[in-house]
Gaussian input, Z-matrix of N, CA and C with variables (Angstrom, degrees):
# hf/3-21g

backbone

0 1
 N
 C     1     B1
 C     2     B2     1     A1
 N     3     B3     2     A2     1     D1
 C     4     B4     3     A3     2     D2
 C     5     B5     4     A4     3     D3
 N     6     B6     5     A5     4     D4
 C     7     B7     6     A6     5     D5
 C     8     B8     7     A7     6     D6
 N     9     B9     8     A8     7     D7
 C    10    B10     9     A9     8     D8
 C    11    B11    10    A10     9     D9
 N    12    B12    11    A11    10    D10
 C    13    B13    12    A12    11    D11
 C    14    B14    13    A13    12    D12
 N    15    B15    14    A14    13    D13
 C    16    B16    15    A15    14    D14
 C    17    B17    16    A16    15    D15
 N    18    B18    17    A17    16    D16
 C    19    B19    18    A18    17    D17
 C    20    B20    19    A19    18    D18
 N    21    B21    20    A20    19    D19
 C    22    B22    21    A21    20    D20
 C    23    B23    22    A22    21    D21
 N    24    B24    23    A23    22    D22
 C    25    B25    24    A24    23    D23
 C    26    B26    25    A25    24    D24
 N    27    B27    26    A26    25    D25
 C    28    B28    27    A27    26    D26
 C    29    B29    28    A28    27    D27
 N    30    B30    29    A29    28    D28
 C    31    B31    30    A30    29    D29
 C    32    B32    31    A31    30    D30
 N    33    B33    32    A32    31    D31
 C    34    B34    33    A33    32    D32
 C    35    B35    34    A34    33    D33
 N    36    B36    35    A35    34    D34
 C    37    B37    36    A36    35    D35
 C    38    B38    37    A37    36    D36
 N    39    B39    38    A38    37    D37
 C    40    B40    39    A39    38    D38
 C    41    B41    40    A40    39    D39
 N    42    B42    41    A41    40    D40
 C    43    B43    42    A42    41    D41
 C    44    B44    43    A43    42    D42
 N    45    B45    44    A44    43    D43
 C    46    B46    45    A45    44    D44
 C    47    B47    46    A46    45    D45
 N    48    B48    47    A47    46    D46
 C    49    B49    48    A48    47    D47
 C    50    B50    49    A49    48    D48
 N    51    B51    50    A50    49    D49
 C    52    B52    51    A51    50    D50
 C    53    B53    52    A52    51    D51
 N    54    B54    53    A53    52    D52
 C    55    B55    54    A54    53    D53
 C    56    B56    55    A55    54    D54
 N    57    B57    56    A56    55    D55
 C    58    B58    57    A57    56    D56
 C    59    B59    58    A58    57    D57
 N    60    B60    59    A59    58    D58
 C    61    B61    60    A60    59    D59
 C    62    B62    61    A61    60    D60
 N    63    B63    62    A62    61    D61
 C    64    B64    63    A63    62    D62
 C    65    B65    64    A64    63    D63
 N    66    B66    65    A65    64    D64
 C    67    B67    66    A66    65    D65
 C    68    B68    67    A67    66    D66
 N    69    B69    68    A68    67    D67
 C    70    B70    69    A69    68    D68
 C    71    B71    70    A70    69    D69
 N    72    B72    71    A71    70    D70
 C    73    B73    72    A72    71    D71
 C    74    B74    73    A73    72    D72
 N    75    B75    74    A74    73    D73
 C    76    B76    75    A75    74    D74
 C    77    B77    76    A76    75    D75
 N    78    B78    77    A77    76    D76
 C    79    B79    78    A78    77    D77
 C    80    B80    79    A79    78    D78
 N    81    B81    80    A80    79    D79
 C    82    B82    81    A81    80    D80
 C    83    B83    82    A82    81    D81
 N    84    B84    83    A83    82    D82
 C    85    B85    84    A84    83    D83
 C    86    B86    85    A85    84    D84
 N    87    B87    86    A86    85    D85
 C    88    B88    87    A87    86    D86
 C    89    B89    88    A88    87    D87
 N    90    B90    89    A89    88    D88
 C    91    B91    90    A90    89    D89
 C    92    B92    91    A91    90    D90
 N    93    B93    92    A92    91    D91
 C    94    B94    93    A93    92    D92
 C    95    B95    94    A94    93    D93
 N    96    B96    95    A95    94    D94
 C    97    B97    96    A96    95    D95
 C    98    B98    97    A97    96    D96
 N    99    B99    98    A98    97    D97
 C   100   B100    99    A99    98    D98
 C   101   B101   100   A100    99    D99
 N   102   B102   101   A101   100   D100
 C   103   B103   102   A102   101   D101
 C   104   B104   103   A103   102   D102
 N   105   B105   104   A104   103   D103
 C   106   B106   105   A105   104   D104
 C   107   B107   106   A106   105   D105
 N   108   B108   107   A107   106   D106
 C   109   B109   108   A108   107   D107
 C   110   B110   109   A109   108   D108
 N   111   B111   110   A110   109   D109
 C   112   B112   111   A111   110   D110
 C   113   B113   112   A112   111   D111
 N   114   B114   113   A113   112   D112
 C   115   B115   114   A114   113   D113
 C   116   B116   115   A115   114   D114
 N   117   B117   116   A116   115   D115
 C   118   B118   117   A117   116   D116
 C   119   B119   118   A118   117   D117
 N   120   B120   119   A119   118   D118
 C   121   B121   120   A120   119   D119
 C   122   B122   121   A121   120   D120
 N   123   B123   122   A122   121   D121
 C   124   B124   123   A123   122   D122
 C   125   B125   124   A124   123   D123
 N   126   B126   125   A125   124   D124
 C   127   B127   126   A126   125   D125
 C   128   B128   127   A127   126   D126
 N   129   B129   128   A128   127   D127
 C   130   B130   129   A129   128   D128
 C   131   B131   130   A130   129   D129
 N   132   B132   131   A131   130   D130
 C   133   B133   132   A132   131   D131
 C   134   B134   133   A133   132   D132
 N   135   B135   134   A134   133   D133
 C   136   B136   135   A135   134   D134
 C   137   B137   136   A136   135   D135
 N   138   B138   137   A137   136   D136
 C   139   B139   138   A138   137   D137
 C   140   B140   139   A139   138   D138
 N   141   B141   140   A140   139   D139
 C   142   B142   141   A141   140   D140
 C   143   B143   142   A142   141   D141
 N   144   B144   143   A143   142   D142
 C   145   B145   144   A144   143   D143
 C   146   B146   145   A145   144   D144
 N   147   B147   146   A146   145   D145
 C   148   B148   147   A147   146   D146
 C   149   B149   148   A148   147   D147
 N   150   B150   149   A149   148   D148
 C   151   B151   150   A150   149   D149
 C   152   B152   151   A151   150   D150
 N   153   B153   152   A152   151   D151
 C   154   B154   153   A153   152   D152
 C   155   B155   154   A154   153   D153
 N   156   B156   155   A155   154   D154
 C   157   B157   156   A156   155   D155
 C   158   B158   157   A157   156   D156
 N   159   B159   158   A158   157   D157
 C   160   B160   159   A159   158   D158
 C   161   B161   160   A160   159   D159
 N   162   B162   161   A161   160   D160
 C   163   B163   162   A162   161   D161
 C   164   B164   163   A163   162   D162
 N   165   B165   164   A164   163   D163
 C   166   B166   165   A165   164   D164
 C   167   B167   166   A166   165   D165
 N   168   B168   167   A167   166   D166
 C   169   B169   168   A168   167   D167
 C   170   B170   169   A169   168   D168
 N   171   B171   170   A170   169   D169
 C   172   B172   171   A171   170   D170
 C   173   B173   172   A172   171   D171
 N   174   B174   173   A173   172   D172
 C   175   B175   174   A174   173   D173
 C   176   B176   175   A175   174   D174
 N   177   B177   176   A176   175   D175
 C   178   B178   177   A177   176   D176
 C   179   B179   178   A178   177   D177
 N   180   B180   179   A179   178   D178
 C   181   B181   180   A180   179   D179
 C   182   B182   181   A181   180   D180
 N   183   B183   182   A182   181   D181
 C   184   B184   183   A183   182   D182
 C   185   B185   184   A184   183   D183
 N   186   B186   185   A185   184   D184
 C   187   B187   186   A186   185   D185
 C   188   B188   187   A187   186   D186
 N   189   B189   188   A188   187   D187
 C   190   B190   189   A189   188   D188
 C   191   B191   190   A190   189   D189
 N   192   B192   191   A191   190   D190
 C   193   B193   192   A192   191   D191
 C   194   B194   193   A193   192   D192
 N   195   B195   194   A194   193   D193
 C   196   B196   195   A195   194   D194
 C   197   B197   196   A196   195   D195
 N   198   B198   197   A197   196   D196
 C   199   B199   198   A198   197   D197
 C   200   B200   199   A199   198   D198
 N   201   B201   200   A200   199   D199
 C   202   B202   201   A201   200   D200
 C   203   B203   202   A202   201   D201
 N   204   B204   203   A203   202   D202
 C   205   B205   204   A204   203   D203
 C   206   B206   205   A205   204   D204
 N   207   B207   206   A206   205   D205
 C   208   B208   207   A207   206   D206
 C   209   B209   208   A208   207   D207
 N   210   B210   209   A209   208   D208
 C   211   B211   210   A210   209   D209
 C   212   B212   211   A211   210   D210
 N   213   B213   212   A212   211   D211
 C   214   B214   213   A213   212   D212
 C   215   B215   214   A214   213   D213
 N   216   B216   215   A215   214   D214
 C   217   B217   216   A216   215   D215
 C   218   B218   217   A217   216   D216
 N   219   B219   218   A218   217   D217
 C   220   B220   219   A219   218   D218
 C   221   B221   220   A220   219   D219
 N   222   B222   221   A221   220   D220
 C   223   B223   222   A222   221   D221
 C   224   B224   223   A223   222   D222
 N   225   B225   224   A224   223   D223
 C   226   B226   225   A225   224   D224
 C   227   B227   226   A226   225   D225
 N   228   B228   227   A227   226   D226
 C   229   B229   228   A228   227   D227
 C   230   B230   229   A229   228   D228
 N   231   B231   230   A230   229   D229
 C   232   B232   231   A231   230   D230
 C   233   B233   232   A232   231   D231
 N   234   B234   233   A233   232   D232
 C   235   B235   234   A234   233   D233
 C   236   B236   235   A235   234   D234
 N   237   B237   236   A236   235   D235
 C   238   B238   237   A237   236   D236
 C   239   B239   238   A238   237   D237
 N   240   B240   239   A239   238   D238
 C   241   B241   240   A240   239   D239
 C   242   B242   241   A241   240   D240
 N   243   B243   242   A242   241   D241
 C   244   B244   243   A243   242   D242
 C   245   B245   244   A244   243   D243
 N   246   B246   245   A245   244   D244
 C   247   B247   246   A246   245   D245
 C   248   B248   247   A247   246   D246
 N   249   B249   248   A248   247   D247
 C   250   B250   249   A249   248   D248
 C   251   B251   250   A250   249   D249
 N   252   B252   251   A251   250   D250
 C   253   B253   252   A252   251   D251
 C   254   B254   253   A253   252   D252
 N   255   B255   254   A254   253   D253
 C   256   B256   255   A255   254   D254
 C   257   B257   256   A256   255   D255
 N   258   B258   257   A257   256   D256
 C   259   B259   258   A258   257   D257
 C   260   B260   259   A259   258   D258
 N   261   B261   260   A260   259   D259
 C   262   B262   261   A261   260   D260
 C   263   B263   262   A262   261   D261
 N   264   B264   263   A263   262   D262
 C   265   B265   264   A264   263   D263
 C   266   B266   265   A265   264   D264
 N   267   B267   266   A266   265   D265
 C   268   B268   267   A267   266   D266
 C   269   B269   268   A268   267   D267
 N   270   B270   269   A269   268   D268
 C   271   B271   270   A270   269   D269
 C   272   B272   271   A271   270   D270
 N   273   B273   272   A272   271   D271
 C   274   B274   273   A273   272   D272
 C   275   B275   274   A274   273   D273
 N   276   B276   275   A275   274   D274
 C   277   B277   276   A276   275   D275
 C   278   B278   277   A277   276   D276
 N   279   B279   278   A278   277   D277
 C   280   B280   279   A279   278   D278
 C   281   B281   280   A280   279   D279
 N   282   B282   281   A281   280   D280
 C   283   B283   282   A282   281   D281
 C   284   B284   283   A283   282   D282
 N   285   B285   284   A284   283   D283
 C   286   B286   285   A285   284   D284
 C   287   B287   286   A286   285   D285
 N   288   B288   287   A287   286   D286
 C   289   B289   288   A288   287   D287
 C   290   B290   289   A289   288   D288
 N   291   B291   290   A290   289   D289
 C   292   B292   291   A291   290   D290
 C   293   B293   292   A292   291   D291
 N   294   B294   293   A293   292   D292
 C   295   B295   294   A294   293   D293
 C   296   B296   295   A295   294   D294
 N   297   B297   296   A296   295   D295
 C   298   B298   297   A297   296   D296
 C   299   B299   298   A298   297   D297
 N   300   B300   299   A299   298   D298
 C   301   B301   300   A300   299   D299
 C   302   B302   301   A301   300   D300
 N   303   B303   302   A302   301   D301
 C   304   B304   303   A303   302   D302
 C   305   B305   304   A304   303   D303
 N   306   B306   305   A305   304   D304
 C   307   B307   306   A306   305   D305
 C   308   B308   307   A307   306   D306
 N   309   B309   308   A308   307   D307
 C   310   B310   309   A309   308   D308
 C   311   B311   310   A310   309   D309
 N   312   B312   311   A311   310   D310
 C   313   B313   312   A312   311   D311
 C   314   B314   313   A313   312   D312

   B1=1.4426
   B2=1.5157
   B3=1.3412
   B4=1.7897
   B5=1.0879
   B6=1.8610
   B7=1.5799
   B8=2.2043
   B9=1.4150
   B10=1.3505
   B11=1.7372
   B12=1.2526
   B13=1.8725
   B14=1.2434
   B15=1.3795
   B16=1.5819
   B17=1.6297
   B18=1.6838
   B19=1.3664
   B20=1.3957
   B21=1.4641
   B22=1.5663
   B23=1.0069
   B24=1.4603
   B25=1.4400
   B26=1.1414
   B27=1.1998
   B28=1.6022
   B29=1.1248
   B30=1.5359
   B31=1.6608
   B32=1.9750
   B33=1.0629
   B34=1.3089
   B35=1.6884
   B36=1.6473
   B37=1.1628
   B38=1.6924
   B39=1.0981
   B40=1.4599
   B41=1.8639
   B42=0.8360
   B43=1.2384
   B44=1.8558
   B45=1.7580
   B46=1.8422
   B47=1.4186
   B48=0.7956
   B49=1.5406
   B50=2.0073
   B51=1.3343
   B52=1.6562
   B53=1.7050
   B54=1.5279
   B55=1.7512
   B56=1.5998
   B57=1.2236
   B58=1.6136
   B59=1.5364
   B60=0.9009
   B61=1.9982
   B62=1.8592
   B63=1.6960
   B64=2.0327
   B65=1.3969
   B66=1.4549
   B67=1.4706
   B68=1.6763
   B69=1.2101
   B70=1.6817
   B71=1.2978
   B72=1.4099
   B73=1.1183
   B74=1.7153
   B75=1.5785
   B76=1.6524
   B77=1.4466
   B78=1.6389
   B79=1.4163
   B80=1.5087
   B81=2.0823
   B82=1.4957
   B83=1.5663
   B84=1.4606
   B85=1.2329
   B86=1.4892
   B87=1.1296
   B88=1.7553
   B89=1.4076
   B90=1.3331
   B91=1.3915
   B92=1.5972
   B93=1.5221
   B94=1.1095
   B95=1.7205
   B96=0.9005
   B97=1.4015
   B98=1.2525
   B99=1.3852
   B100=1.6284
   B101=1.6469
   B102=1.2509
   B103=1.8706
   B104=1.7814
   B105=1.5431
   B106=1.5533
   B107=2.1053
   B108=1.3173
   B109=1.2592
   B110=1.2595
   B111=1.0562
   B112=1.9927
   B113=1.3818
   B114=1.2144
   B115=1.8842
   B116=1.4960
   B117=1.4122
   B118=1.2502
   B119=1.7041
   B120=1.4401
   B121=1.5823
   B122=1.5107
   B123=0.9879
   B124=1.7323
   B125=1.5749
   B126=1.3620
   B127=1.3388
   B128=2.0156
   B129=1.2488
   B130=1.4981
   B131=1.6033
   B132=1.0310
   B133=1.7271
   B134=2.0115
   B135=1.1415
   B136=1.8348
   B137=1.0523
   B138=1.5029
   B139=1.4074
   B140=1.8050
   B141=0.9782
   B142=1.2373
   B143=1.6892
   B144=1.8360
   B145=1.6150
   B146=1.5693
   B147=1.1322
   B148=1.6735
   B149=1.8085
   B150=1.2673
   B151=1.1091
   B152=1.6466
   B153=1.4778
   B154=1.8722
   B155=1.3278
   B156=1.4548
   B157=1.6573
   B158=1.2169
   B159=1.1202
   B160=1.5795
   B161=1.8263
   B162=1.2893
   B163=1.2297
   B164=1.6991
   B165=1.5918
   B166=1.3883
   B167=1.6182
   B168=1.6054
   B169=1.3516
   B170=1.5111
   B171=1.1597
   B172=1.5223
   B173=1.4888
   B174=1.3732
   B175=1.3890
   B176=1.5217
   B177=1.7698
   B178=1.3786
   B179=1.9016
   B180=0.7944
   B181=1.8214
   B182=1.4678
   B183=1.4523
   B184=1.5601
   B185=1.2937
   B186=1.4118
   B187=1.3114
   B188=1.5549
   B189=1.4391
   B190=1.2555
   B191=1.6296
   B192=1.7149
   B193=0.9476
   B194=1.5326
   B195=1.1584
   B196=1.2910
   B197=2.0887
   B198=1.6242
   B199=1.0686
   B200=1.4342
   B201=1.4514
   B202=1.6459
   B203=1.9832
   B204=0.8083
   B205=1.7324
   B206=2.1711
   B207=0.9197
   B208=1.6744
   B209=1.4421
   B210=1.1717
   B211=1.2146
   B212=1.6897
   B213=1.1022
   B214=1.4523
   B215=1.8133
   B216=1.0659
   B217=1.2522
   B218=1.3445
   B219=1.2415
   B220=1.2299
   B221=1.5834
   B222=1.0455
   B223=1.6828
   B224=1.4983
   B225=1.2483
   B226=1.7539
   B227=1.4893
   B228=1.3250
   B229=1.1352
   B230=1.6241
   B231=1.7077
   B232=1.0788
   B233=2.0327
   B234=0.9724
   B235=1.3241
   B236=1.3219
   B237=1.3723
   B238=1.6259
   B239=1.5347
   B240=1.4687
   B241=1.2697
   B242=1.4983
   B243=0.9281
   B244=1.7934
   B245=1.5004
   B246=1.6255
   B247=1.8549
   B248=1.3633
   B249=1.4848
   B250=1.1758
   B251=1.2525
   B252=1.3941
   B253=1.8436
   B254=2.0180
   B255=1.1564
   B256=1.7795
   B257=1.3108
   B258=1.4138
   B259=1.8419
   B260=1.7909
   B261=1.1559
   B262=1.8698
   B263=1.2137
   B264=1.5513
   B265=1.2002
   B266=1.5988
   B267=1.3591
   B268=1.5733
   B269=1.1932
   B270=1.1628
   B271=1.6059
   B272=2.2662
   B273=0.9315
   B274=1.7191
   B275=1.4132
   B276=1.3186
   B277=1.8418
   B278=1.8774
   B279=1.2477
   B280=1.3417
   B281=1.5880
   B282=1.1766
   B283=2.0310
   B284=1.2268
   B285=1.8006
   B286=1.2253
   B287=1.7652
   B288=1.1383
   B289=1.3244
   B290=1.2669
   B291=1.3059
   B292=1.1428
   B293=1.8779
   B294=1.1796
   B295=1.3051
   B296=1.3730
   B297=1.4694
   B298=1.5052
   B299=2.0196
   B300=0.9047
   B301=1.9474
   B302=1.4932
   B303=1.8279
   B304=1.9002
   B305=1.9330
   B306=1.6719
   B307=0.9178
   B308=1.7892
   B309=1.3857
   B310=1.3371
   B311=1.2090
   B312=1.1228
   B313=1.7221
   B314=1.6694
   A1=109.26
   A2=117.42
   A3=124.61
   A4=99.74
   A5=98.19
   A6=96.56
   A7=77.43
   A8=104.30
   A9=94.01
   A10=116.23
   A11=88.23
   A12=96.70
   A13=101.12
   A14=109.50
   A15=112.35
   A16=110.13
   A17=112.29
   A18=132.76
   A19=111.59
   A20=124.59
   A21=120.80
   A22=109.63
   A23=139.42
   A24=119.37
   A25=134.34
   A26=140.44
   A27=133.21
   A28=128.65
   A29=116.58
   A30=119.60
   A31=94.60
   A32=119.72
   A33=131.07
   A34=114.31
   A35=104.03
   A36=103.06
   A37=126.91
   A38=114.17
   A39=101.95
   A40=107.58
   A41=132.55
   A42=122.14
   A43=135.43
   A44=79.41
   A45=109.00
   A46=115.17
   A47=133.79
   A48=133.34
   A49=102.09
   A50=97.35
   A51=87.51
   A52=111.82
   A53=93.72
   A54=92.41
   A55=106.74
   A56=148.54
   A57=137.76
   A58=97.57
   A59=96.67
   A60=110.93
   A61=119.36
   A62=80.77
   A63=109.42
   A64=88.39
   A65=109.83
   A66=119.33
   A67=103.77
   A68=122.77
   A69=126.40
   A70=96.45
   A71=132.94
   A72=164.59
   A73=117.17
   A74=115.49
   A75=122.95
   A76=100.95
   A77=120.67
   A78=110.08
   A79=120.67
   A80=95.63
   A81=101.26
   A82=126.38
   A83=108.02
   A84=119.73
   A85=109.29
   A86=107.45
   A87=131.49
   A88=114.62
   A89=113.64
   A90=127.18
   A91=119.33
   A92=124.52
   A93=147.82
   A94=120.57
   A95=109.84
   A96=104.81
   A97=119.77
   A98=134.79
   A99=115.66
   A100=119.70
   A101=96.88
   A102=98.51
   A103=113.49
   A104=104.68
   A105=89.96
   A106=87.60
   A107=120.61
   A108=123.32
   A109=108.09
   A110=88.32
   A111=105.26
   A112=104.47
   A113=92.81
   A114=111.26
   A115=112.12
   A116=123.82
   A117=122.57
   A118=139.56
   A119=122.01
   A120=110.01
   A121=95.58
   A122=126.84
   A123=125.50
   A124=98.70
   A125=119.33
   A126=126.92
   A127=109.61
   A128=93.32
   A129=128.58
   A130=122.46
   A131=100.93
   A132=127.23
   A133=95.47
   A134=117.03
   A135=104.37
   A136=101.84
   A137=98.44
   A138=119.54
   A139=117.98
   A140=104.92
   A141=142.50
   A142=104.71
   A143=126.45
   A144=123.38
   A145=81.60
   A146=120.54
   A147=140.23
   A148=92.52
   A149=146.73
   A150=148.69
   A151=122.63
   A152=91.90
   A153=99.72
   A154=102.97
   A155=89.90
   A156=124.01
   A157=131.08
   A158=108.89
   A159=120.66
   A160=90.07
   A161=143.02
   A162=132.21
   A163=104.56
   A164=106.71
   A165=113.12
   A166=96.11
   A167=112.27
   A168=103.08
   A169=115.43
   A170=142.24
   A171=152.95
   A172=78.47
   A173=146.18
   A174=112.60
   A175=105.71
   A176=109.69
   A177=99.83
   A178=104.67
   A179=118.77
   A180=129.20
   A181=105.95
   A182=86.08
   A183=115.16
   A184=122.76
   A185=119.51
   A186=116.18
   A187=120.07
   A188=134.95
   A189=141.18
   A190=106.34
   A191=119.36
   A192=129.09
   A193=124.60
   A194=112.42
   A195=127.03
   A196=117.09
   A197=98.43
   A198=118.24
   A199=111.20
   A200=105.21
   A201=103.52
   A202=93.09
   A203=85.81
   A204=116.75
   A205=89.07
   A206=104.37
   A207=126.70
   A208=139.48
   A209=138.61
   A210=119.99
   A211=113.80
   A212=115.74
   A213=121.59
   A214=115.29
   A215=130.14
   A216=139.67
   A217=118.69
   A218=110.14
   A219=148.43
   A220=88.12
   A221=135.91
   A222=122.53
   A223=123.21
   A224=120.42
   A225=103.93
   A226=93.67
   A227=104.50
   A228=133.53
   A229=133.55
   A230=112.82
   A231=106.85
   A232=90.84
   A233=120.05
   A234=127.39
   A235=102.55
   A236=113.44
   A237=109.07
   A238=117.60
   A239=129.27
   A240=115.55
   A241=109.04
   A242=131.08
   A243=127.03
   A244=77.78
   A245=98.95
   A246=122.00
   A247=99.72
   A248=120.37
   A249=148.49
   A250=147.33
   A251=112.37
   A252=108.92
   A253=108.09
   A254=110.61
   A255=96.28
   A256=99.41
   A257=128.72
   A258=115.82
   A259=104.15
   A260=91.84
   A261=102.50
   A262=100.52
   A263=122.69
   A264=129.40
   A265=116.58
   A266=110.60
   A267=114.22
   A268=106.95
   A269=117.93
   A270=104.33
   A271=96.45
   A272=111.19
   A273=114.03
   A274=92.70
   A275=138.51
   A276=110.55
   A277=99.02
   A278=130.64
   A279=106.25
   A280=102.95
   A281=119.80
   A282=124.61
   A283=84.10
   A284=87.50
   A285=122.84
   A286=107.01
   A287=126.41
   A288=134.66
   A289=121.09
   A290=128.00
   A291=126.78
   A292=100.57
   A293=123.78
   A294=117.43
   A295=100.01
   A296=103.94
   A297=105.95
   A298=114.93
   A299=93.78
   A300=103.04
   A301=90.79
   A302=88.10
   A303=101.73
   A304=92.88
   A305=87.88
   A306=99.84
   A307=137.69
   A308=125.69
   A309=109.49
   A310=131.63
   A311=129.22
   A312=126.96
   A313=92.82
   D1=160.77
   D2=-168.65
   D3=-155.19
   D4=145.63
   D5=-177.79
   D6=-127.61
   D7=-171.85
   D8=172.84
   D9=-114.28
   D10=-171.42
   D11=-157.90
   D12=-105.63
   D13=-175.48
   D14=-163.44
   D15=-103.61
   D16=18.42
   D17=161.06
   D18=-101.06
   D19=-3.91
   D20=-164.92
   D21=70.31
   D22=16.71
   D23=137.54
   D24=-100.25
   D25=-156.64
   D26=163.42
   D27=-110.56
   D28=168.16
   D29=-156.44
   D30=-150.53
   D31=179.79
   D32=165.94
   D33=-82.91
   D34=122.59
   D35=178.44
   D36=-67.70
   D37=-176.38
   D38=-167.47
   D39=-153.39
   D40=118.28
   D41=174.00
   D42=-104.96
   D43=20.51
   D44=-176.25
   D45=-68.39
   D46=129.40
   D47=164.46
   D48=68.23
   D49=53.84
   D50=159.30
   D51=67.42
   D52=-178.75
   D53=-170.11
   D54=-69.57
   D55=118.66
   D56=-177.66
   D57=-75.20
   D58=138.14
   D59=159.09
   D60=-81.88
   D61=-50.34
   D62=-158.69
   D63=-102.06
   D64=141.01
   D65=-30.75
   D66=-88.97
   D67=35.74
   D68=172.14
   D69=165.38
   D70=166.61
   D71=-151.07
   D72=-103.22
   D73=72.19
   D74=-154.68
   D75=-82.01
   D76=-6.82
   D77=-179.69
   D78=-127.89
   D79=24.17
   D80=131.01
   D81=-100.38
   D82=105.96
   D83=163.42
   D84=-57.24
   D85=157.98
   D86=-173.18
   D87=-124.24
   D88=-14.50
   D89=-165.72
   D90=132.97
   D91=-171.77
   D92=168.27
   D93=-73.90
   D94=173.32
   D95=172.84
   D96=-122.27
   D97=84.17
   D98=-157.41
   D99=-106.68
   D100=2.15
   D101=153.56
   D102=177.14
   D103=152.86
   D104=-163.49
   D105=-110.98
   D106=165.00
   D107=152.87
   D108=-152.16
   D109=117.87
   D110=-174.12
   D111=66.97
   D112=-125.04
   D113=173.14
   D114=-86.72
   D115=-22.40
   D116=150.72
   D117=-41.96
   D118=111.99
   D119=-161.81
   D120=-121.84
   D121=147.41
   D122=179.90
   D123=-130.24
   D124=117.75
   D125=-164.69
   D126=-146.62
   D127=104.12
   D128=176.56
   D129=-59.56
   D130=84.33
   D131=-163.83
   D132=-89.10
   D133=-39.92
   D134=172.50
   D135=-162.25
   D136=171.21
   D137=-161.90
   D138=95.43
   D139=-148.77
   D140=-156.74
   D141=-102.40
   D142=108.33
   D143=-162.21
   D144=-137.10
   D145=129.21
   D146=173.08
   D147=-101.56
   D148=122.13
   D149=129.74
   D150=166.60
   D151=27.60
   D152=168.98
   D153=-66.60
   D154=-166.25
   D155=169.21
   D156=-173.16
   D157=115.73
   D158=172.84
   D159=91.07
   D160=51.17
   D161=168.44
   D162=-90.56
   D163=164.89
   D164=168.13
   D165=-89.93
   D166=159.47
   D167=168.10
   D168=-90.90
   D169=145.60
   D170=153.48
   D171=107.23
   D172=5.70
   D173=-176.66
   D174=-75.39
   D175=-179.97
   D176=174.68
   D177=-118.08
   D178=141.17
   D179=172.71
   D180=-91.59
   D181=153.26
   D182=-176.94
   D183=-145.33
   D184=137.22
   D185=175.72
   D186=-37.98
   D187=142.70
   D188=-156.64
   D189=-121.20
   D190=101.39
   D191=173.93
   D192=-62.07
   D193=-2.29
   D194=-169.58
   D195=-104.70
   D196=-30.91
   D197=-154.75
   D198=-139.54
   D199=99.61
   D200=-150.33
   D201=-80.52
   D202=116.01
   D203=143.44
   D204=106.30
   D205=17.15
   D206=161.32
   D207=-58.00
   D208=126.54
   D209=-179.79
   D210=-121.22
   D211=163.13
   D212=-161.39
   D213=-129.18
   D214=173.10
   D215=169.82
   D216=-83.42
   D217=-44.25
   D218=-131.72
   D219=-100.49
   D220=96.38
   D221=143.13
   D222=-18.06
   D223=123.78
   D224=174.51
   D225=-77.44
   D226=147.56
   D227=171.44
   D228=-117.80
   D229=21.38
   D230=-147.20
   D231=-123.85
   D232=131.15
   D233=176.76
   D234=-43.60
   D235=125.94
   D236=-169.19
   D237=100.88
   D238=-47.95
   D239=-156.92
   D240=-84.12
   D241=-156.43
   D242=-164.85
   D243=-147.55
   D244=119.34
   D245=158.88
   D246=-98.14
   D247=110.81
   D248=137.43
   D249=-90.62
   D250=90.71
   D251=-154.64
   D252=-67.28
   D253=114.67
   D254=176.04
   D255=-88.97
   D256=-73.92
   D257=-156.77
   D258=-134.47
   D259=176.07
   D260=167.28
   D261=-126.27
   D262=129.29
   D263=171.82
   D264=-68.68
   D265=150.59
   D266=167.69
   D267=-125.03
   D268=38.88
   D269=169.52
   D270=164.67
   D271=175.15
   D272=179.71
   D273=-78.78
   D274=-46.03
   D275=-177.75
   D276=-108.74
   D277=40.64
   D278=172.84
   D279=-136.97
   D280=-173.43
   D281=172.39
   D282=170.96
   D283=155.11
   D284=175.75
   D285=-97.45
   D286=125.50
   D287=174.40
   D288=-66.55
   D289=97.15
   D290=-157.83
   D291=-131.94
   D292=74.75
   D293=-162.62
   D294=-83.95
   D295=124.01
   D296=178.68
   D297=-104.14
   D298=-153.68
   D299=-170.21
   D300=-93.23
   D301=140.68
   D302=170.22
   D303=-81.83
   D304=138.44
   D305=148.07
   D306=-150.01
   D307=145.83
   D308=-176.53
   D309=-74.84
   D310=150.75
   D311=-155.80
   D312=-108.42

């Protein structure tokens, strides 16, 4: 997942250390990334994303404090980190994009 940088492009989101300000905001995600060409990036903000692995189905994902631009099962739970819901899977390689609100834990 990617949120963007403080050049207007994008970087890997992050949900480490709370909401960031400096120098831009890494644990607003924008979406997925679902193919790059050249300098061209095409990145899948809702709906419907075919190219996981290993998901549960109906579970829900969350930004991954551990694993920058990552998503997790696991709610962060850690004073400080930013819970950000991205999708619910429907199947082991698919989810629905459901980018929800940063919030601090």
């Amino acid at each position: 997942f990617v949120c963007t940088d403080y050049a207007g492009g994008i970087t890997l989101s992050s949900a480490t250390g709370g909401i960031t300000t400096e120098p831009f905001h890494k644990n607003e995600s924008i979406g997925i990334v679902k193919s790059v060409y050249g300098n061209s990036v095409e990145i899948v903000n809702s709906g419907l994303y075919a190219g996981f692995t290993g998901l549960t189905a109906g579970q829900a994902y969350y930004l991954d404090p551990e694993t920058m631009g990552g998503f997790t099962y696991n709610a962060p739970s850690v004073a400080g980190q930013t819970k950000k819901r991205l999708f619910v899977s429907t199947s082991p390689t698919e989810g629905i994009i459901e980018l929800g609100d940063s919030t601090t834990v």
